[in-house]
TORGUKE-92644 format. One record per residue (C-alpha): x negated, y negated, z; residue in three letters; residue number from 1. Coordinates in steps of 0.5 Angstrom, whole numbers. Layout:
// TORGUKE-92644
<atom><east>X</east><north>Y</north><up>Z</up><r>ala</r><k>NUM</k></atom>
...
//
This chain:
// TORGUKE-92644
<atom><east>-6</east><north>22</north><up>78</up><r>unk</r><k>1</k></atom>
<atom><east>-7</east><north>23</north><up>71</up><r>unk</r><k>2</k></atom>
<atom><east>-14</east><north>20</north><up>69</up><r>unk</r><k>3</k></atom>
<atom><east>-11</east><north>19</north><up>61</up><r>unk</r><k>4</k></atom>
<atom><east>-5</east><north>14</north><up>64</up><r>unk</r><k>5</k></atom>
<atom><east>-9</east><north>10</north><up>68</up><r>unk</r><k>6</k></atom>
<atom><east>-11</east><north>3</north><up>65</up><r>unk</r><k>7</k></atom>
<atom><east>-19</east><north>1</north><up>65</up><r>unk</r><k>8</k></atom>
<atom><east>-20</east><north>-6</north><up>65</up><r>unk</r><k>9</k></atom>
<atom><east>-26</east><north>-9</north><up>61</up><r>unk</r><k>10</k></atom>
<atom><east>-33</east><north>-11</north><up>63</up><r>unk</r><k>11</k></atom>
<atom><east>-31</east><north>-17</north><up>62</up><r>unk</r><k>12</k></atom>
<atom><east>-26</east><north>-19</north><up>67</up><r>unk</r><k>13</k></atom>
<atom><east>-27</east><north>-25</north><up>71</up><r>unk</r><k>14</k></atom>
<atom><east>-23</east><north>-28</north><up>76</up><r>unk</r><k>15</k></atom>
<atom><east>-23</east><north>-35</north><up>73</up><r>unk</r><k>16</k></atom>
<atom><east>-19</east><north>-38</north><up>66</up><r>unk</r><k>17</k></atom>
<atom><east>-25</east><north>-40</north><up>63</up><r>unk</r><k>18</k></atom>
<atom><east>-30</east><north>-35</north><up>66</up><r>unk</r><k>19</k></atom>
<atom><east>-30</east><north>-29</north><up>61</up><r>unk</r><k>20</k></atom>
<atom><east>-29</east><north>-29</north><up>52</up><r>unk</r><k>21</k></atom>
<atom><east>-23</east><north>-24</north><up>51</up><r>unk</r><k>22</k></atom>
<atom><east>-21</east><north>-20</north><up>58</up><r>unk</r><k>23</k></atom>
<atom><east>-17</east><north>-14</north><up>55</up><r>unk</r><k>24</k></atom>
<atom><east>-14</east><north>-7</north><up>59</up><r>unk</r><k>25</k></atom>
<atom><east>-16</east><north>0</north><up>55</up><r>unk</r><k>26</k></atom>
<atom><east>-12</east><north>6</north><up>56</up><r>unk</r><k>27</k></atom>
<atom><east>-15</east><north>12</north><up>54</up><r>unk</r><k>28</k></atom>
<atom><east>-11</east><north>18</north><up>49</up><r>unk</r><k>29</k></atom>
<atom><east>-7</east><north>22</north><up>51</up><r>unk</r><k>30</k></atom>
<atom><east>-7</east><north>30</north><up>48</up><r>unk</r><k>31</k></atom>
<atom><east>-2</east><north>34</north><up>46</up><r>unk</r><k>32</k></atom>
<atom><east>-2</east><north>42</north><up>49</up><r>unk</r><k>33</k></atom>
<atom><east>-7</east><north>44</north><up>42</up><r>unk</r><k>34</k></atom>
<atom><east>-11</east><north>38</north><up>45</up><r>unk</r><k>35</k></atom>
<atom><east>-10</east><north>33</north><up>38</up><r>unk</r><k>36</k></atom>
<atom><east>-9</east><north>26</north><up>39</up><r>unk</r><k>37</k></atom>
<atom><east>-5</east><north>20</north><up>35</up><r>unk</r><k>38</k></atom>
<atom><east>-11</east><north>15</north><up>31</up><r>unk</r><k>39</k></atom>
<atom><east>-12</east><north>9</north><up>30</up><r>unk</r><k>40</k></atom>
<atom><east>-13</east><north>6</north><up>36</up><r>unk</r><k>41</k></atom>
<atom><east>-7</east><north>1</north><up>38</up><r>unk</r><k>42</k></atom>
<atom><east>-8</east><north>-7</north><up>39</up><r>unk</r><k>43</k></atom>
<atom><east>-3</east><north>-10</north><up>43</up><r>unk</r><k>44</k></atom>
<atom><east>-2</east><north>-17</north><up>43</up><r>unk</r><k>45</k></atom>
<atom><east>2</east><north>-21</north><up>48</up><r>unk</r><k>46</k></atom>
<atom><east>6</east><north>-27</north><up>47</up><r>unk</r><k>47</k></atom>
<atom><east>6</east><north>-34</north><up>50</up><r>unk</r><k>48</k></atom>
<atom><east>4</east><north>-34</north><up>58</up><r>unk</r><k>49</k></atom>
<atom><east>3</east><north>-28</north><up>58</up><r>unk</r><k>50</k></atom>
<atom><east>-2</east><north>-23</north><up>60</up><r>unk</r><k>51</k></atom>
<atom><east>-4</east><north>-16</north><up>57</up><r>unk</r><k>52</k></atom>
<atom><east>-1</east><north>-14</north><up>65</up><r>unk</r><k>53</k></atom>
<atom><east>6</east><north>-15</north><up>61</up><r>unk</r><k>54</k></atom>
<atom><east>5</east><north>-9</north><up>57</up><r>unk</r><k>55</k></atom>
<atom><east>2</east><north>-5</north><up>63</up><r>unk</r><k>56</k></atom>
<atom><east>10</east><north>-1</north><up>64</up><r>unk</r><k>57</k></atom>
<atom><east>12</east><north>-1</north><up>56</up><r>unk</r><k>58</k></atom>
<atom><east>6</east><north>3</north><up>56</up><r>unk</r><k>59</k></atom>
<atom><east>6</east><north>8</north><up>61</up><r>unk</r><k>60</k></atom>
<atom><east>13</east><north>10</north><up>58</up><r>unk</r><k>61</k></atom>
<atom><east>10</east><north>10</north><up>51</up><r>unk</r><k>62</k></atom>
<atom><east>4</east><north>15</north><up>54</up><r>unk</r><k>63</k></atom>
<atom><east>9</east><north>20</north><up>56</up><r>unk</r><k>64</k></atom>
<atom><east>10</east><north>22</north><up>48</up><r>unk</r><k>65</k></atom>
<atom><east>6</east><north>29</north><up>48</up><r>unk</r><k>66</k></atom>
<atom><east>0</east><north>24</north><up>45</up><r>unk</r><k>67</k></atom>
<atom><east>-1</east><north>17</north><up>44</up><r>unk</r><k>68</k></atom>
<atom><east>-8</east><north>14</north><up>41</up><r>unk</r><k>69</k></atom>
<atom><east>-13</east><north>10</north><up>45</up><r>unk</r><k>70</k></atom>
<atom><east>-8</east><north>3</north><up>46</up><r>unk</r><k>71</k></atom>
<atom><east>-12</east><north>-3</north><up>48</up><r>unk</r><k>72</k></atom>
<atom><east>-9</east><north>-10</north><up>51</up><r>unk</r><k>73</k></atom>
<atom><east>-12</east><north>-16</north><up>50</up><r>unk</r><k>74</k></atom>
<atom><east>-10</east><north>-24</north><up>55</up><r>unk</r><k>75</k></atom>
<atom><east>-10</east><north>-29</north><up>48</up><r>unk</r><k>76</k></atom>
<atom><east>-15</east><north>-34</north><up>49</up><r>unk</r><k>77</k></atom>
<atom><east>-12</east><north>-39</north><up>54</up><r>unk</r><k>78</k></atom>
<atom><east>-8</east><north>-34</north><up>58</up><r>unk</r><k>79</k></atom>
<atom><east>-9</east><north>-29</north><up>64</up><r>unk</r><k>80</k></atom>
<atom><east>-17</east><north>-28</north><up>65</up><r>unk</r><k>81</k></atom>
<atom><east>-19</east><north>-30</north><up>59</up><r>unk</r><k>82</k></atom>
<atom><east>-23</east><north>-36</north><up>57</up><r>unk</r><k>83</k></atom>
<atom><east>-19</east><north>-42</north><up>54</up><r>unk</r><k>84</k></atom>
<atom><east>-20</east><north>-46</north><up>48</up><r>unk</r><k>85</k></atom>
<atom><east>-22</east><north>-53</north><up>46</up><r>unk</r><k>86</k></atom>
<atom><east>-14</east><north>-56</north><up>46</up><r>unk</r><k>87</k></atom>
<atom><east>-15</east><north>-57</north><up>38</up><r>unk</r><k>88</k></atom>
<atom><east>-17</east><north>-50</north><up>37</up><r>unk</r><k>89</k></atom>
<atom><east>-10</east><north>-47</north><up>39</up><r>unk</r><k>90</k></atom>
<atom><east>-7</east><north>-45</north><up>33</up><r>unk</r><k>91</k></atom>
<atom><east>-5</east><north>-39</north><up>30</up><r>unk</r><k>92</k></atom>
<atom><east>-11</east><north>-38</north><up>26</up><r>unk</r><k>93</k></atom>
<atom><east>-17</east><north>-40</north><up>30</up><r>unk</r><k>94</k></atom>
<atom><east>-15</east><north>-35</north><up>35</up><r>unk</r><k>95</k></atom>
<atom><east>-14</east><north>-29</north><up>30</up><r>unk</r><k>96</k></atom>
<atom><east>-21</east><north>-31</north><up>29</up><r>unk</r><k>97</k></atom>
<atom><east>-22</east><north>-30</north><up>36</up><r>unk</r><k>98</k></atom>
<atom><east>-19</east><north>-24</north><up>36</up><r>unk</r><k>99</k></atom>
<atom><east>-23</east><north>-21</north><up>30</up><r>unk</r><k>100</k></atom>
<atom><east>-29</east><north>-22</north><up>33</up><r>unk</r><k>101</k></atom>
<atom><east>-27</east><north>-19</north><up>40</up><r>unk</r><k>102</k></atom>
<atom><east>-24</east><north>-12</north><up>35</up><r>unk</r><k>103</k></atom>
<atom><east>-30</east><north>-12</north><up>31</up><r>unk</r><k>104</k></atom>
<atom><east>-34</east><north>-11</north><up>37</up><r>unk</r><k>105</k></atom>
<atom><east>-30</east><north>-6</north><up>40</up><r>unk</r><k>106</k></atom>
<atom><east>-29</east><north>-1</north><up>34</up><r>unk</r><k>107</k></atom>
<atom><east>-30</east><north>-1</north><up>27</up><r>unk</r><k>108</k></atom>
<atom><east>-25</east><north>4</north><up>24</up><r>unk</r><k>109</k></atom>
<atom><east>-19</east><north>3</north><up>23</up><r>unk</r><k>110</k></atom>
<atom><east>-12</east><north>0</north><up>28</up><r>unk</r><k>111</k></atom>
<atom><east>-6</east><north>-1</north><up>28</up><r>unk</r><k>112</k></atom>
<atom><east>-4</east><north>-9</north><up>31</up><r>unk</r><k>113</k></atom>
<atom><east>2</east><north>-9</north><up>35</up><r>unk</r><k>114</k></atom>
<atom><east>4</east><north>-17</north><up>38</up><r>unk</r><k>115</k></atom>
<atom><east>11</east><north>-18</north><up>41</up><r>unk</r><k>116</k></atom>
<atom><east>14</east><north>-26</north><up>39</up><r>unk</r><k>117</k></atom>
<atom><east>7</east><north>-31</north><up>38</up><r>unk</r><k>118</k></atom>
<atom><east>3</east><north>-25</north><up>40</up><r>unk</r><k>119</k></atom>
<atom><east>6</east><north>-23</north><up>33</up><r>unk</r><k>120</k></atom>
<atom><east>5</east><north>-28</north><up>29</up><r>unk</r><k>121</k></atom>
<atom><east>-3</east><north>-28</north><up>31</up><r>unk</r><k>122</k></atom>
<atom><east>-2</east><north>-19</north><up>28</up><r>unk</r><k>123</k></atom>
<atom><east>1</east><north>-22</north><up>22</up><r>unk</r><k>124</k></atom>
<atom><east>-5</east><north>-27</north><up>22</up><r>unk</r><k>125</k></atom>
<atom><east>-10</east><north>-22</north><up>23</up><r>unk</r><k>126</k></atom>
<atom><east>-7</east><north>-17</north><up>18</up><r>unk</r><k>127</k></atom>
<atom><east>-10</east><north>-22</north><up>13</up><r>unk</r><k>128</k></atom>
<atom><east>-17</east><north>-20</north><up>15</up><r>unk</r><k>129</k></atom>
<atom><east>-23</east><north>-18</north><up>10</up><r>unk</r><k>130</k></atom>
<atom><east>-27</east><north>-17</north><up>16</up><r>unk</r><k>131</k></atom>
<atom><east>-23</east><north>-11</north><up>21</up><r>unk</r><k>132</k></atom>
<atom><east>-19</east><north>-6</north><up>18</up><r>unk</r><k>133</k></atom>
<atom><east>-11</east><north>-6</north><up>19</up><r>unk</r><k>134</k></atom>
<atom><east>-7</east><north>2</north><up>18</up><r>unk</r><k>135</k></atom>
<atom><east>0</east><north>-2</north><up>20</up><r>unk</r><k>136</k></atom>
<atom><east>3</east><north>-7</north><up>24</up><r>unk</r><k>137</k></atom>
<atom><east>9</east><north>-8</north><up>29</up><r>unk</r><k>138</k></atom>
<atom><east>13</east><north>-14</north><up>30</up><r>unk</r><k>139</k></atom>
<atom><east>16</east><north>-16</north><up>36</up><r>unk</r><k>140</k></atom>
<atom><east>21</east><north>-20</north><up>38</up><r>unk</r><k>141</k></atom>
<atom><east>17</east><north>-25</north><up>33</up><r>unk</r><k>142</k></atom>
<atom><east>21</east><north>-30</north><up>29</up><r>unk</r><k>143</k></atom>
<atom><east>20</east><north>-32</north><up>22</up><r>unk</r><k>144</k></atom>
<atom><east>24</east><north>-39</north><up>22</up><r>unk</r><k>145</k></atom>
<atom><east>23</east><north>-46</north><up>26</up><r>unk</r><k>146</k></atom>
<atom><east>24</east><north>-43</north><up>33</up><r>unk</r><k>147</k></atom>
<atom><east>30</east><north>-48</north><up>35</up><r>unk</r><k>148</k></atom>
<atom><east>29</east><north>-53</north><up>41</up><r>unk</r><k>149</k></atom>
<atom><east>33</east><north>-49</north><up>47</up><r>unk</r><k>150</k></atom>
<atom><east>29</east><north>-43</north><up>45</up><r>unk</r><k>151</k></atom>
<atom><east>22</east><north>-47</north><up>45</up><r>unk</r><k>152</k></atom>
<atom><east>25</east><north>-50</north><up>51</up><r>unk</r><k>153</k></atom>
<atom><east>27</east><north>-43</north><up>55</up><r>unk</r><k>154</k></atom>
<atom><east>20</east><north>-40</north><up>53</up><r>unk</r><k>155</k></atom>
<atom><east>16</east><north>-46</north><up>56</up><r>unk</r><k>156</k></atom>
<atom><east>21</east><north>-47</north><up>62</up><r>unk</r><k>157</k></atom>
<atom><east>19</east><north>-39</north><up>63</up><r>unk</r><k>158</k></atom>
<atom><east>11</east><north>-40</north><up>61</up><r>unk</r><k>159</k></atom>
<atom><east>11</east><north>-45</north><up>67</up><r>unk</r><k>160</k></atom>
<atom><east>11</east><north>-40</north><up>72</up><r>unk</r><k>161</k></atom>
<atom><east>4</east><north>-38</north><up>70</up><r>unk</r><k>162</k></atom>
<atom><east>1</east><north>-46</north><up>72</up><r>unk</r><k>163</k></atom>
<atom><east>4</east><north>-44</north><up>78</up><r>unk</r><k>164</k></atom>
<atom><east>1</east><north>-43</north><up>84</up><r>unk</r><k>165</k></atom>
<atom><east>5</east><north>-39</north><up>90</up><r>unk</r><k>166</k></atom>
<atom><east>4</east><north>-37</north><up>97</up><r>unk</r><k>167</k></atom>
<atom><east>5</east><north>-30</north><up>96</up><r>unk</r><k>168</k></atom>
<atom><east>6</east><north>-24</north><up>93</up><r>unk</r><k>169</k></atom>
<atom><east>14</east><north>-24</north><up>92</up><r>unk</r><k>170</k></atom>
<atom><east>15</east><north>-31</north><up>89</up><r>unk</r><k>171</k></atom>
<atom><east>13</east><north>-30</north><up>83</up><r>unk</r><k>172</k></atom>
<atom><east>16</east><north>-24</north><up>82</up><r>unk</r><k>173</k></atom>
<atom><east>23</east><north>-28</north><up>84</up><r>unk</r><k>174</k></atom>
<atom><east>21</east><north>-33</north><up>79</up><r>unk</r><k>175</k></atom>
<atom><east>21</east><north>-29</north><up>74</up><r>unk</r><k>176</k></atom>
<atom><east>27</east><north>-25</north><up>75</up><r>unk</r><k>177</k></atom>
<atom><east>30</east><north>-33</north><up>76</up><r>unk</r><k>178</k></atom>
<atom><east>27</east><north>-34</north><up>69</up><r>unk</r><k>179</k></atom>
<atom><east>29</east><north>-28</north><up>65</up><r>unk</r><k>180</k></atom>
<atom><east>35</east><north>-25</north><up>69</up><r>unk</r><k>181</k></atom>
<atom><east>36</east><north>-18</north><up>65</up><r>unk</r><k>182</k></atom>
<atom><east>28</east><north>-17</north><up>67</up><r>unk</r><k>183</k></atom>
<atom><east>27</east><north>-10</north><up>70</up><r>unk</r><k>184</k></atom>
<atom><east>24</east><north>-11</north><up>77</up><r>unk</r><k>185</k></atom>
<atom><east>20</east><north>-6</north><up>77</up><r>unk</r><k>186</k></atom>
<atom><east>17</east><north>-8</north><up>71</up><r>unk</r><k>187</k></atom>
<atom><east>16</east><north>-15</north><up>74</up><r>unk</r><k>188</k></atom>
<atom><east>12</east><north>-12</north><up>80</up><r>unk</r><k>189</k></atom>
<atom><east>7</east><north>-9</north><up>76</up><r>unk</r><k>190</k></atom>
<atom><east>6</east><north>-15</north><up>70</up><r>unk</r><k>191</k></atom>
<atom><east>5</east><north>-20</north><up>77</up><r>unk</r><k>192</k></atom>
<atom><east>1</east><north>-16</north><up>82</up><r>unk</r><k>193</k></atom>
<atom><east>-4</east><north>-14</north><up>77</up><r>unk</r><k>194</k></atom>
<atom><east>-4</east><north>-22</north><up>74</up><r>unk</r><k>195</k></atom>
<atom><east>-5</east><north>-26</north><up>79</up><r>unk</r><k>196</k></atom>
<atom><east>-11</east><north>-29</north><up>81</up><r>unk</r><k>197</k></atom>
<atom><east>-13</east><north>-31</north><up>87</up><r>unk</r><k>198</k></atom>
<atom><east>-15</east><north>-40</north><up>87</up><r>unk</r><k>199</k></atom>
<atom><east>-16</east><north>-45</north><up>92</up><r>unk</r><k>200</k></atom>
<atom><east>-9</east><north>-47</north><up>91</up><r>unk</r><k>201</k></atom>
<atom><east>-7</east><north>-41</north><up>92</up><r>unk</r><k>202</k></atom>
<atom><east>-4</east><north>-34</north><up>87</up><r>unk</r><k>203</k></atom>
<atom><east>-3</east><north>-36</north><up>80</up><r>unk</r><k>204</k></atom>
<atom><east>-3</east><north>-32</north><up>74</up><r>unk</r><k>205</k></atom>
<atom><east>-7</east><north>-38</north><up>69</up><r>unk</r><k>206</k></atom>
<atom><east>-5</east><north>-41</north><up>63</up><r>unk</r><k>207</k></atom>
<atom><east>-8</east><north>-46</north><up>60</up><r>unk</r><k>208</k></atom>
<atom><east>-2</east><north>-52</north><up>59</up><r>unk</r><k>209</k></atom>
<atom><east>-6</east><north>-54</north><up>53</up><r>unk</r><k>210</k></atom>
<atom><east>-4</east><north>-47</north><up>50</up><r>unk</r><k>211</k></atom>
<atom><east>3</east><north>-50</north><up>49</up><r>unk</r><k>212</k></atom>
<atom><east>2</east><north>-53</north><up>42</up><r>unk</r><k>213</k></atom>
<atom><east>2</east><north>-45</north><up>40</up><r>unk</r><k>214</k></atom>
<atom><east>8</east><north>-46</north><up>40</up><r>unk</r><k>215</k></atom>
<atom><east>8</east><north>-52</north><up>35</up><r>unk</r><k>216</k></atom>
<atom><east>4</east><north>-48</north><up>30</up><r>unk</r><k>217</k></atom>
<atom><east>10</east><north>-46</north><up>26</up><r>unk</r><k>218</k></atom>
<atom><east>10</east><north>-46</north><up>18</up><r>unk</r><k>219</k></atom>
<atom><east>16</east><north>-42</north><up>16</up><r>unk</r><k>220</k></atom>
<atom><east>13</east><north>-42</north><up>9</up><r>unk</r><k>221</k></atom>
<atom><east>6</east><north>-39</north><up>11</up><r>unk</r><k>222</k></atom>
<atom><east>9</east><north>-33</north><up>15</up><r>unk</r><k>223</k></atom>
<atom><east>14</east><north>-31</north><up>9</up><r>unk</r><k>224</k></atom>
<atom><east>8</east><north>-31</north><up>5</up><r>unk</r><k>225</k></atom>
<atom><east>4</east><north>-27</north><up>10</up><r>unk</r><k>226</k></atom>
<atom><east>9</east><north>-22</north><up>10</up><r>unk</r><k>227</k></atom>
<atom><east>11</east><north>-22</north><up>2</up><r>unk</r><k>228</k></atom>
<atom><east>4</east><north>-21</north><up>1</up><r>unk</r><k>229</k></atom>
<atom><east>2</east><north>-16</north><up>6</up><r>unk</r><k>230</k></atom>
<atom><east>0</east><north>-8</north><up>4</up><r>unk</r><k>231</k></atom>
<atom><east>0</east><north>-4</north><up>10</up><r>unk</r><k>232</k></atom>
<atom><east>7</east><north>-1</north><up>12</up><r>unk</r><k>233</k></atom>
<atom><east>11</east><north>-6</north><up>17</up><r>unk</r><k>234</k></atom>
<atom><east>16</east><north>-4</north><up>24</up><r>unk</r><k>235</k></atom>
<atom><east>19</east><north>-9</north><up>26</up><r>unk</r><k>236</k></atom>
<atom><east>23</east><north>-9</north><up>33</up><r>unk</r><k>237</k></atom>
<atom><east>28</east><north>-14</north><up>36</up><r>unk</r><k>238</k></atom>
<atom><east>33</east><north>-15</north><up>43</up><r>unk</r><k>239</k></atom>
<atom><east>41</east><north>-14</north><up>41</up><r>unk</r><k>240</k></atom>
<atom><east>42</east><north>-21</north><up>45</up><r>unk</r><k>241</k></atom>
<atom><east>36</east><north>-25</north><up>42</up><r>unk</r><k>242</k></atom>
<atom><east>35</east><north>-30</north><up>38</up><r>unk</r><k>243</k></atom>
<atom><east>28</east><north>-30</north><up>35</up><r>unk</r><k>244</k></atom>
<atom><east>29</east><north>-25</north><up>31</up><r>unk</r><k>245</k></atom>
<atom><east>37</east><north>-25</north><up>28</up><r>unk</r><k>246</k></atom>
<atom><east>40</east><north>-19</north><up>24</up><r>unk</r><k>247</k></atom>
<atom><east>40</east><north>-24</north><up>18</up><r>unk</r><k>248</k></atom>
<atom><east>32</east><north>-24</north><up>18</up><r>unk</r><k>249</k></atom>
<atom><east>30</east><north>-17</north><up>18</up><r>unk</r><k>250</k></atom>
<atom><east>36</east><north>-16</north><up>12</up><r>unk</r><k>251</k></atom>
<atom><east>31</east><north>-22</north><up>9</up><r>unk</r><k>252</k></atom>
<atom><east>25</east><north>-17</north><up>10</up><r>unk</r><k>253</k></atom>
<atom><east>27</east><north>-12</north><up>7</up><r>unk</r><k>254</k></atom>
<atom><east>29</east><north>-15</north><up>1</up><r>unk</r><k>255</k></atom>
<atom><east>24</east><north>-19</north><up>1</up><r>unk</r><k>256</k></atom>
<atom><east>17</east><north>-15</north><up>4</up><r>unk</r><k>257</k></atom>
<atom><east>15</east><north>-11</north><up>-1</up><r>unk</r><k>258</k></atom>
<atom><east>11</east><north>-5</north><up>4</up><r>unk</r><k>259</k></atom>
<atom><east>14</east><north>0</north><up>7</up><r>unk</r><k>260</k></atom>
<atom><east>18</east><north>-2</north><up>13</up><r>unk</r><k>261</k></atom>
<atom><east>23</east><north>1</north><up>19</up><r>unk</r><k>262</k></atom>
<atom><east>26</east><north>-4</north><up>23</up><r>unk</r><k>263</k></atom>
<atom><east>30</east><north>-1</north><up>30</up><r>unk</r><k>264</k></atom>
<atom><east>34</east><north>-5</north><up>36</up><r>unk</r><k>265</k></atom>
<atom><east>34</east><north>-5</north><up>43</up><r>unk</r><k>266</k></atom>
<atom><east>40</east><north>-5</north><up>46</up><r>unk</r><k>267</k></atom>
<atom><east>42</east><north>-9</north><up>52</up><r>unk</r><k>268</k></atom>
<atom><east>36</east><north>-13</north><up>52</up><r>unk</r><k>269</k></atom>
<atom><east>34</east><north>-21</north><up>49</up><r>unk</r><k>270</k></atom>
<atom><east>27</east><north>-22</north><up>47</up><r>unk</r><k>271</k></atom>
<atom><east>23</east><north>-21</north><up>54</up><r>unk</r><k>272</k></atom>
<atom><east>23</east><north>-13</north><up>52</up><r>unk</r><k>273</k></atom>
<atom><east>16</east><north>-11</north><up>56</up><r>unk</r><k>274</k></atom>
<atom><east>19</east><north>-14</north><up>61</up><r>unk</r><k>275</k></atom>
<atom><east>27</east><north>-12</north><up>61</up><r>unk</r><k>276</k></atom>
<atom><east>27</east><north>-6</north><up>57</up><r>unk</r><k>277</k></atom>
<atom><east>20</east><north>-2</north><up>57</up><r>unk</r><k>278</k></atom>
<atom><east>23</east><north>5</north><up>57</up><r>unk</r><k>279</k></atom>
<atom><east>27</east><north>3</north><up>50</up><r>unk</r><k>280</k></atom>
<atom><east>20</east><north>-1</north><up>49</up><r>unk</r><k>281</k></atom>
<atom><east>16</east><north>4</north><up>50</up><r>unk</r><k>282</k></atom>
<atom><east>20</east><north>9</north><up>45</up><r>unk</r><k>283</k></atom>
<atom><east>21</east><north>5</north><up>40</up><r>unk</r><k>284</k></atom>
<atom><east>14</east><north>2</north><up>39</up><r>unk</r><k>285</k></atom>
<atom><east>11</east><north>10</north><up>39</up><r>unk</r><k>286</k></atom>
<atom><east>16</east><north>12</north><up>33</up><r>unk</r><k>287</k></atom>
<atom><east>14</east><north>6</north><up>29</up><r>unk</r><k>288</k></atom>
<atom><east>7</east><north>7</north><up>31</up><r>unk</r><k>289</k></atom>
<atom><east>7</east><north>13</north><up>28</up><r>unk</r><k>290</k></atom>
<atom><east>12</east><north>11</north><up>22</up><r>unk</r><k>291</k></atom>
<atom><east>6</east><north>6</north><up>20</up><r>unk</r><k>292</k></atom>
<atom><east>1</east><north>11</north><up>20</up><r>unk</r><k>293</k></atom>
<atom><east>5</east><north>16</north><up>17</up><r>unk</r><k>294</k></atom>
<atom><east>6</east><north>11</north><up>11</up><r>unk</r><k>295</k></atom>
<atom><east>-1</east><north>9</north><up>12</up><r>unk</r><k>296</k></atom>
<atom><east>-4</east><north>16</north><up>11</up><r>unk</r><k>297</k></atom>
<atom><east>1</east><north>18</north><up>5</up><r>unk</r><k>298</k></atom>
<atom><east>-1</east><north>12</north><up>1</up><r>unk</r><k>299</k></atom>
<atom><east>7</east><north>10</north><up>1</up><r>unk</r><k>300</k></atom>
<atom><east>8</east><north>4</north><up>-3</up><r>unk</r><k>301</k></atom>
<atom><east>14</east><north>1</north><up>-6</up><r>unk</r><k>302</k></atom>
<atom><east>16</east><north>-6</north><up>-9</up><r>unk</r><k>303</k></atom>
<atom><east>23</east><north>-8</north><up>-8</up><r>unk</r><k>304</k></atom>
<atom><east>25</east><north>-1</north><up>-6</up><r>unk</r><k>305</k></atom>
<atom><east>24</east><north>2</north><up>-12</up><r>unk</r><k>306</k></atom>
<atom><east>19</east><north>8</north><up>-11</up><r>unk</r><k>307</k></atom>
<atom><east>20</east><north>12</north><up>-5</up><r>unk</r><k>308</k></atom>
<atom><east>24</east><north>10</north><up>2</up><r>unk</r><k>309</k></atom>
<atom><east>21</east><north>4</north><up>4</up><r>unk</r><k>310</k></atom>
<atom><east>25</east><north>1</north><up>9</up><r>unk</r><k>311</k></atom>
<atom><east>28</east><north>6</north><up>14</up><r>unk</r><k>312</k></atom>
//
């Protein structure tokens, strides 16, 4: 097998929720025959009751571009593998911080933030950072407005599959596939068999319950503000059939954010895209990668539209 395919755990892994600070997966570069290479490094941020495993299908797909950068795929504090947090400290902000911290550490040049759903809003968060350098920023799936209540509703009842505890293997992997029907098996297998942890009661993939108030941390004004403000080029990808993230809202982006921005659609799919559409996922998150640096490197800015192609 390839070694630059293959993902690297952390020294930090650990097999209990609150026995590491951040567990993270790293995957090494891929070069392309005249052995150049795709910088910055790429942050991937999971969204609620995930873990980084989510990610693991999206980017072996992504890694068959002829080069992809160093990709790194943290577990959000409270989930998979690492340590939990105080129930008062679950918000968007407190674990930006976290992360800023755990990024810092890891490297001191500049990253590209990639964060699917609440995963988003934490890169949206650390965008704003002074103290970590950000080249672009890739939303997906990440809502903008009040999520409604069957929404939260669906996420929460699909999350509980993470407290769960299953006897083997299979049960899990059948849970999920009951909770989100257009998931992609294979992809399911993978995110389950690396996530589960083995504890007195039996396999679990571990999340704290308490991490669910992230989900109430929701001010539609603060996240439009964030994104008016930002100054780094922006992609933004959504599923066809979701209702997080509306057709509506990215027309409200691109009139509203000022930065280079490319939004793109996954068709046949809803808002679990790591999991129901990894091959289109992968694909589509190495074009805006490579939008977001390119406009980044160019020094590309634009008001409204009015200089240069700002929103493709």
């Amino acid at each position: 097998m390839d070694s630059s395919a293959t993902p690297v755990e952390s020294a930090k892994c650990g097999p209990a929720l609150d026995s590491a600070p951040l567990r993270r997966i790293r995957w090494p570069l891929v070069h392309d025959a005249r052995g150049a290479h795709a910088s910055p490094a790429a942050i991937l941020l999971h969204g609620f009751g995930h873990s980084a495993d989510v990610w693991r299908a999206t980017v072996r797909f992504w890694r068959t571009a002829p080069k992809a950068p160093a990709t790194f795929a943290f577990d959000l504090p409270g989930h998979g593998r690492s340590r939990a947090l105080p129930s008062s400290a679950y918000r968007i902000a407190e674990v930006a911080r976290t992360l800023e911290g755990e990024i810092r550490a890891l490297t001191d040049e500049s990253v590209v933030l990639i964060g699917h759903s609440i995963g988003g809003r934490v890169a949206l968060a650390l965008s704003q950072s002074s103290r970590i350098r950000v080249d672009g920023l890739v939303l997906v799936e990440t809502g903008v407005s009040v999520s409604p209540p069957s929404s939260r509703k669906a996420i929460i009842e699909a999350a509980s599959i993470s407290t769960s505890s299953f006897a083997n293997r299979t049960e899990p992997i059948e849970a999920v596939m009951k909770k989100v029907p257009m998931a992609d098996r294979s992809a399911v297998s993978e995110y389950v068999e690396h996530a589960l942890q083995p504890t007195a009661s039996g396999l679990r993939m571990a999340l704290d319950p308490a991490a669910v108030e992230l989900l109430f941390d929701e001010n539609p004004n603060s996240i439009w503000s964030s994104l008016e403000n930002l100054r780094i080029p922006l992609a933004v990808i959504r599923g066809e059939y979701s209702s997080f993230l509306r057709e509506s809202t990215i027309q409200q982006m691109r009139e509203r954010v000022s930065v280079p921005l490319s939004a793109a659609v996954i068709a046949k799919a809803g808002h679990s895209l790591p999991l129901e559409r990894p091959d289109a996922l992968g694909q589509m998150l190495d074009h805006a990668y490579h939008f977001v640096t390119s406009a980044a490197s160019t020094g590309a800015a634009c008001v409204n539209g009015q200089k240069g192609r700002c929103h493709g």
